[in-house]
N, C-alpha and C positions, 0 to 999 in steps of 0.2 A: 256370742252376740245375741243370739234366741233368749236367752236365760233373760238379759238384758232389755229388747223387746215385749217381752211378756209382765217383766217387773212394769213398764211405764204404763206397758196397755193397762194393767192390772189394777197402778194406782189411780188412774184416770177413770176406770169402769167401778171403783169403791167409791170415787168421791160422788160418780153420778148418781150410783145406786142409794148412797145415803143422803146426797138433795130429793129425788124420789121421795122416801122414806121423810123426809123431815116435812114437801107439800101435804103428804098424804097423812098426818099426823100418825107414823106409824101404825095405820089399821092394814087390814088386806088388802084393800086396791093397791099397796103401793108397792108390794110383793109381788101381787096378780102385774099389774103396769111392767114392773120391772122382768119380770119373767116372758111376757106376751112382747112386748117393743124387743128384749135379747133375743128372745127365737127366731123375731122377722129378721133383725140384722144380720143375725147368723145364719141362718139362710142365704141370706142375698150374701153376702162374702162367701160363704162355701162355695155357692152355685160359680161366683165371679174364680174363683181359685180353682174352682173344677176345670174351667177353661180356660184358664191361663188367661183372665182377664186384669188379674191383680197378682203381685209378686208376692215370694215365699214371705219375705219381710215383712207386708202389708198386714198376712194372714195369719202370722205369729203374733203380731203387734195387736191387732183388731180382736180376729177373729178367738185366738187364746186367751190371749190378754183381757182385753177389754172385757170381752162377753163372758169371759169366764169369774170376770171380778162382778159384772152386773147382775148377772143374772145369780140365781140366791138359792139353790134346792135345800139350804140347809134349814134357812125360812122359812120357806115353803112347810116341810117337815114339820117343825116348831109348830108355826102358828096352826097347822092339822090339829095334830096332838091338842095343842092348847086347844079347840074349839070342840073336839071329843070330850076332853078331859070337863068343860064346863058343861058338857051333855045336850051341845048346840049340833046334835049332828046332822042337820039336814042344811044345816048352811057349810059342814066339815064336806058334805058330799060334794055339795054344789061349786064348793072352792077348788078341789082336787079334779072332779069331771071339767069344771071351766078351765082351767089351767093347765090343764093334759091336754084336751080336745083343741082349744082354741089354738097352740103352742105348735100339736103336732101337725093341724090344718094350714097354720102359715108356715110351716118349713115344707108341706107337702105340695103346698100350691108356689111356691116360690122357689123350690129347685128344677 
Protein backbone atom coordinates (compact mmCIF):
# COMPACT_ATOMS: atom_id res chain seq x y z
CA UNK A 1 0.00 0.00 0.00
CA UNK A 2 3.21 2.65 0.77
CA UNK A 3 4.59 1.96 -2.66
CA UNK A 4 1.17 3.04 -3.84
CA UNK A 5 0.81 6.17 -1.58
CA UNK A 6 4.08 7.39 -2.63
CA UNK A 7 3.34 6.74 -6.54
CA UNK A 8 0.15 9.37 -6.04
CA UNK A 9 2.01 11.65 -3.54
CA UNK A 10 4.76 11.67 -6.12
CA UNK A 11 2.57 12.31 -9.30
CA UNK A 12 0.87 15.21 -7.55
CA UNK A 13 4.16 16.85 -6.20
CA UNK A 14 5.66 16.50 -10.18
CA UNK A 15 2.76 18.07 -11.63
CA UNK A 16 3.10 20.95 -8.95
CA UNK A 17 6.66 21.31 -9.18
CA UNK A 18 6.31 21.69 -13.08
CA UNK A 19 3.35 24.46 -12.76
CA UNK A 20 6.19 26.23 -10.56
CA UNK A 21 8.63 25.88 -13.18
CA UNK A 22 6.23 26.90 -16.10
CA UNK A 23 4.98 30.53 -13.80
CA UNK A 24 8.48 30.97 -13.19
CA UNK A 25 9.58 30.64 -16.82
CA UNK A 26 11.94 28.04 -15.92
CA UNK A 27 14.63 30.51 -14.43
CA UNK A 28 15.93 29.85 -10.67
CA UNK A 29 13.31 31.25 -8.55
CA UNK A 30 11.33 28.58 -9.60
CA UNK A 31 13.75 25.98 -8.41
CA UNK A 32 14.71 28.21 -5.39
CA UNK A 33 10.30 28.46 -4.66
CA UNK A 34 10.11 25.02 -5.15
CA UNK A 35 12.81 23.80 -2.97
CA UNK A 36 12.12 26.80 -0.01
CA UNK A 37 7.83 26.07 0.14
CA UNK A 38 9.13 21.71 0.08
CA UNK A 39 11.34 22.27 3.09
CA UNK A 40 8.62 24.30 5.05
CA UNK A 41 5.96 21.69 4.38
CA UNK A 42 8.18 18.97 5.20
CA UNK A 43 8.90 20.17 8.13
CA UNK A 44 5.71 20.78 9.39
CA UNK A 45 4.50 17.11 8.38
CA UNK A 46 7.69 15.72 10.07
CA UNK A 47 7.26 17.70 13.09
CA UNK A 48 3.19 16.62 13.01
CA UNK A 49 4.50 12.65 12.38
CA UNK A 50 6.90 13.13 15.22
CA UNK A 51 3.89 13.46 17.37
CA UNK A 52 1.76 11.37 16.23
CA UNK A 53 -0.35 14.15 14.98
CA UNK A 54 -0.85 12.75 11.50
CA UNK A 55 -0.83 8.89 10.38
CA UNK A 56 1.78 6.75 8.79
CA UNK A 57 -0.44 6.98 5.55
CA UNK A 58 -0.70 10.76 5.61
CA UNK A 59 3.32 10.73 6.01
CA UNK A 60 4.09 8.22 3.28
CA UNK A 61 1.53 9.96 0.86
CA UNK A 62 2.77 13.88 1.66
CA UNK A 63 5.55 13.81 3.39
CA UNK A 64 7.65 10.98 0.73
CA UNK A 65 5.53 11.46 -1.93
CA UNK A 66 4.66 14.58 -2.55
CA UNK A 67 7.81 16.52 -1.12
CA UNK A 68 9.99 14.10 -2.49
CA UNK A 69 8.55 14.70 -6.23
CA UNK A 70 8.46 18.71 -5.45
CA UNK A 71 11.13 19.47 -4.17
CA UNK A 72 14.12 19.06 -7.10
CA UNK A 73 18.08 18.61 -5.74
CA UNK A 74 18.67 17.29 -9.16
CA UNK A 75 17.80 20.98 -10.32
CA UNK A 76 19.19 22.55 -8.06
CA UNK A 77 22.54 20.71 -9.17
CA UNK A 78 22.04 21.52 -12.89
CA UNK A 79 21.23 24.89 -12.84
CA UNK A 80 24.76 25.41 -10.17
CA UNK A 81 26.76 23.84 -12.70
CA UNK A 82 24.96 25.60 -15.45
CA UNK A 83 25.71 29.13 -13.83
CA UNK A 84 29.51 28.18 -12.97
CA UNK A 85 29.98 26.73 -16.19
CA UNK A 86 28.66 30.30 -17.78
CA UNK A 87 31.30 31.91 -15.20
CA UNK A 88 28.22 33.64 -13.30
CA UNK A 89 29.72 32.55 -10.09
CA UNK A 90 28.68 35.06 -7.59
CA UNK A 91 25.15 34.60 -8.42
CA UNK A 92 26.25 30.28 -8.45
CA UNK A 93 27.22 31.16 -4.74
CA UNK A 94 24.31 33.25 -3.94
CA UNK A 95 21.86 30.51 -5.34
CA UNK A 96 23.40 27.49 -3.34
CA UNK A 97 24.01 29.71 0.17
CA UNK A 98 20.10 31.11 -0.31
CA UNK A 99 18.89 27.66 -0.90
CA UNK A 100 20.73 25.75 1.83
CA UNK A 101 20.51 28.47 4.44
CA UNK A 102 16.94 29.61 3.96
CA UNK A 103 15.86 25.66 3.53
CA UNK A 104 17.69 24.58 6.51
CA UNK A 105 16.33 27.75 8.69
CA UNK A 106 12.73 26.81 8.08
CA UNK A 107 12.98 23.15 8.84
CA UNK A 108 15.07 24.27 12.07
CA UNK A 109 12.57 26.91 13.16
CA UNK A 110 9.57 24.69 12.33
CA UNK A 111 10.34 21.29 14.11
Amino acid sequence: MNIILVALGGFLGSIARYYISLKANKRLIGTWTANITGSIVLALLFRYYLDNSISEWLWVFLGVGFCGAYTTFSTFGNETIKLILEKRYWLAIGYVLSSLTVSVLFVYLLI
